[in-house]
C-alpha positions in Angstrom: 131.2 137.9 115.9 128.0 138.7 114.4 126.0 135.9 116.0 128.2 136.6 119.7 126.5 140.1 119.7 123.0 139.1 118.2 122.8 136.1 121.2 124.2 138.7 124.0 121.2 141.4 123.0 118.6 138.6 122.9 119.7 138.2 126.8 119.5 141.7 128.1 116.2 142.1 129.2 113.9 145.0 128.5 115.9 145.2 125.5 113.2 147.3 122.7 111.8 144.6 120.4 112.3 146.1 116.5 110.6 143.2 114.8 107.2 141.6 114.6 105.5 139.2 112.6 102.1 138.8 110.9 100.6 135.6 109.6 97.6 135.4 107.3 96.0 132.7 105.2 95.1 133.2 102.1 91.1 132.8 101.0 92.0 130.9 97.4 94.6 128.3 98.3 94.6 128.0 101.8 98.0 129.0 102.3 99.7 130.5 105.2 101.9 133.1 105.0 104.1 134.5 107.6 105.1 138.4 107.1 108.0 140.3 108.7 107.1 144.1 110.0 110.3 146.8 111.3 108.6 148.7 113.7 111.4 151.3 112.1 109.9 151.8 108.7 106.5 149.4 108.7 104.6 151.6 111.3 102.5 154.2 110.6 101.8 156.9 113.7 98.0 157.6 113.1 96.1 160.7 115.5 92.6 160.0 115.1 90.0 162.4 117.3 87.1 159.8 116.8 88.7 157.0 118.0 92.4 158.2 120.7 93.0 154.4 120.6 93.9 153.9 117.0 97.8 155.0 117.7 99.3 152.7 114.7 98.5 151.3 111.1 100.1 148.9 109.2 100.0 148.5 105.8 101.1 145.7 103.9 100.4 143.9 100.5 101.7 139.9 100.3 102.3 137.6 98.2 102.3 133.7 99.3 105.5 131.1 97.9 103.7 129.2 96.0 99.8 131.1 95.8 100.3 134.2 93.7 97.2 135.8 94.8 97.6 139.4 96.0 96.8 139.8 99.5 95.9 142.9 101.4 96.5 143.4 105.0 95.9 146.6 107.4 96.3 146.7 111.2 94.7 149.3 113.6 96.9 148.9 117.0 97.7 150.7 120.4 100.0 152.4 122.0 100.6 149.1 123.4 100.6 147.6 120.3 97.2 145.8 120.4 95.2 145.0 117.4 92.2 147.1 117.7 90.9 145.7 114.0 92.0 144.3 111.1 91.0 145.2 107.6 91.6 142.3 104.9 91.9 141.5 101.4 91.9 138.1 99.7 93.2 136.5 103.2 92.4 135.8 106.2 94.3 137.7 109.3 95.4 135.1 111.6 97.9 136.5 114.4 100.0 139.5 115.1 103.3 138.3 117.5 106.5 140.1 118.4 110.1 138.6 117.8 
């Protein structure tokens, strides 16, 4: 029943997106890793005079399958949930895609 609902929401368009993903590489191994943010509890509102842009910040810290390297990740976006810039940490950011 689970899967009957899940495929019926998927086709409703203009239906809010809840989930996005992250991929970085890290700068040891070479690995990529492929990160899961909830736009419920990953998203940071930020109100920044200097720049009215900055709207969102993301925080994560990740961890690779097989590379246990800590790796730091940080996201400035929009309103419109565009990276404005990316602040790194033993990786590499490659791409920022919704669900």
């Amino acid at each position: 029943m689970k899967e009957i609902k899940r495929f019926i929401k998927n086709l409703v368009p203009g239906a809010p997106k809840k989930a996005f993903y992250v991929a970085v590489k890290c700068s040891d191994c070479g690995e990529e890793v492929k990160v899961r943010i909830n736009r419920s509890s990953d998203f940071q509102i930020e109100y920044n005079a200097q720049n009215p842009e900055h709207y969102y910040t993301i925080k994560k810290e990740i961890i690779g399958k097989n590379c246990f390297n800590l790796m730091g990740l940080k996201l400035a976006l929009t309103k419109n949930l565009k990276v404005l810039f990316d602040d790194v940490s033993g990786c590499k950011f490659i791409e920022f895609e919704r669900e």
